[in-house]
C-alpha positions, 0 to 999 in steps of 0.5 A, a space after each residue: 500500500 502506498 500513501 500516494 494513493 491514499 486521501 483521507 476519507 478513503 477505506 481501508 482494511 485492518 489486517 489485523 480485524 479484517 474490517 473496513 474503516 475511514 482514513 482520518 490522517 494521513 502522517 509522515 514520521 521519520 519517513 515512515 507513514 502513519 495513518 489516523 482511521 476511524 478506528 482508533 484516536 491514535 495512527 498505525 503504521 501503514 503496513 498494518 492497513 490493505 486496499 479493500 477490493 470492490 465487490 458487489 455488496 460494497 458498491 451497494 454500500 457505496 450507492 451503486 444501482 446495478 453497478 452504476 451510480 448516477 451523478 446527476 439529475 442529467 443522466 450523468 453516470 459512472 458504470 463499474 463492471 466486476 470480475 472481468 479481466 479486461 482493463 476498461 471495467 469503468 466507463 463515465 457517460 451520459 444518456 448518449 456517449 460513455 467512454 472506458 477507462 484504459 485502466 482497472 480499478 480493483 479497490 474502493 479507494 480508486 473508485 473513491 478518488 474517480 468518483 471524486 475528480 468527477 463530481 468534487 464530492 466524496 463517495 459516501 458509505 452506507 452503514 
């Protein structure tokens, strides 16, 4: 896992736990990279932290309808496919035009940041 990656409010998977949570902070100490969660009020190591990989039950979380969730009242969408080997499983588009993306995005915090270049909004969880 790398911290470039990362922003806050992405999710992220305790190692330990197995359970998904928030990043809070992010923090370079030393030249070694903590992360605050929602976990706990104090940071852990980086290492200690996974990607969460993008299944369905989480896209439902995330608000997705099918593997798609619409960004606006204007047909806006963004459409995920999962468990292809091709690396185009992301299309943005509108009623009329969608154009794939020419990589693969695996994890939630990928689909975190697209989501948020696009619309300037987080993606919000469903607890």
């Amino acid at each position: 896992m790398e911290a470039k990656n990362l922003r806050i409010g992405n999710l992220i998977k305790s190692k330990l736990l197995g359970t998904i949570h928030k990043i809070e902070g992010i923090v370079n100490k030393n030249n070694k990279i903590y992360l605050y969660t929602d976990l706990q009020d104090a940071s852990s190591d980086i290492k200690d932290w996974e990607y969460v990989s993008i299944t369905d039950k989480l896209l439902k979380k995330l608000s997705f309808n099918n593997g798609v969730i619409m960004l606006n009242d204007s047909f806006d969408y963004i459409s995920i496919k999962l468990n292809t080997e091709y690396f185009d499983n992301v299309v943005i588009g509108n009623k009329r035009h969608g154009v794939g993306l020419q990589y693969k995005i695996e994890y939630a915090h990928q689909l975190q940041n697209l989501f948020f270049a696009v619309k300037n909004t987080e993606l919000e969880i469903e607890q």
